[in-house]
Residue, then its C-alpha position, 0 to 999 in steps of 0.5 A: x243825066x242830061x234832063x239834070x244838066x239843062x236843067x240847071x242851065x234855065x232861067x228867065x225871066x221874065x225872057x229871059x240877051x245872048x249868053x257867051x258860049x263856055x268852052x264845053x258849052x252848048x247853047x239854047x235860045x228860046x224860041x218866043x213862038x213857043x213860049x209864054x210869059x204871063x203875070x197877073x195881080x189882084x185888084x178890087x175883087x178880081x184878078x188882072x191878067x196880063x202878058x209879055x209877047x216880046x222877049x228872047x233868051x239864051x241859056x248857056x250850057x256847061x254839062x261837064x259843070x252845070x253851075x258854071x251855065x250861064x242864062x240870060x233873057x230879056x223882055x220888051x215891055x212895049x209888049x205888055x198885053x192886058x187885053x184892054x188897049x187903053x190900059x196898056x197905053x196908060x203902063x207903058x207910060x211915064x206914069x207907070x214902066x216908062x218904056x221910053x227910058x226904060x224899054x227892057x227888063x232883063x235877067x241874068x243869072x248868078x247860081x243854079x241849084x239842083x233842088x230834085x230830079x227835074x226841078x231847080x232853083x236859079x238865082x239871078x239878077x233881074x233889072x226893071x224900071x231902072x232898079x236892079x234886085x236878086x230873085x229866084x225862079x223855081x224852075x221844071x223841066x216838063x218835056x224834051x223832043x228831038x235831037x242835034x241841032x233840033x233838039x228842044x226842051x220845054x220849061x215851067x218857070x216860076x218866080x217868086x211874087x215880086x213887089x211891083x213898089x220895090x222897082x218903083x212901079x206905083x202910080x200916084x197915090x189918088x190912082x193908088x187908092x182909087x184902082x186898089x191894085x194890090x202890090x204883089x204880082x205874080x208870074x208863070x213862065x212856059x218856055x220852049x228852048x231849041x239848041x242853037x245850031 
């Protein structure tokens, strides 16, 4: 079925670079207007929210062999937005992501797996902090609308909890023991895609 196809195709990332074309294939970029890419992690008795506001993807489809699709994103982590200014500006710096020497954090798929109707898993190789590491997104397809060259689909992905220390994302161990935020960050993906013309 054609929702089966694109829905192996998906992934990101986190946004979730451009995809090269296969030769059956068709593209979809995401379209940021769109879409949202959120985390969040405990700290002391709350929970910090937080989200990404720049990023672009491309998934590239092959429906004759959706295993061969291709999905690629990319965020800008200057865009990190926790709601709270100085924050930001303290994970931007060197203590934390370090935009300056690493300005991105991309994905880029390795495998897709049907795992039912409209759902299914992408693995792939997501990049942060100068630390490259294998993750899954569990992945469903919510929503399709249009057709042709304004045909869109609409995403849930979801990635498995990701430890901030294994990218070597950890403040000193005084800032550590003081904020008590906890190690595992946790992330929701909403994404829209529309067919590149």
């Amino acid at each position: 079925m054609k929702s089966q196809g694109m829905l192996l195709a998906l992934g990101i990332a986190l946004g979730l670079v451009f995809a090269r074309s296969t030769e059956a294939g068709e593209v979809y970029k995401i379209d940021p207007a769109a879409s949202a890419i959120e985390f969040q992690v405990k700290q002391f008795l709350g929970t910090v929210k937080g989200k990404f506001s720049q990023f672009r993807g491309t998934i590239d489809l092959d429906r004759e062999h959706p295993a061969r699709s291709n999905v690629t994103a990319t965020i800008q982590v200057r865009s990190i937005d926790t709601a709270i200014a100085k924050r930001d500006e303290h994970l931007r710096s060197a203590e934390f992501f370090n935009v300056t020497k690493y300005p991105e954090i991309t994905f880029q798929s390795k495998s897709v797996k049907q795992t039912g109707t409209d759902t299914g898993d992408i693995v792939g190789e997501l990049a942060m902090h100068g630390v490259k590491k294998e993750i899954t997104l569990h992945v469903k397809l919510l929503g399709q609308k249009g057709a042709g060259a304004s045909e869109r689909s609409q995403w849930r992905v979801t990635p498995e909890p990701i430890k901030r220390s294994e990218f070597g994302l950890v403040f000193s161990q005084t800032a550590e023991s003081v904020s008590m935020i906890g190690d595992t960050v946790t992330a929701t993906m909403e994404i829209e895609a529309v067919k590149a013309k």
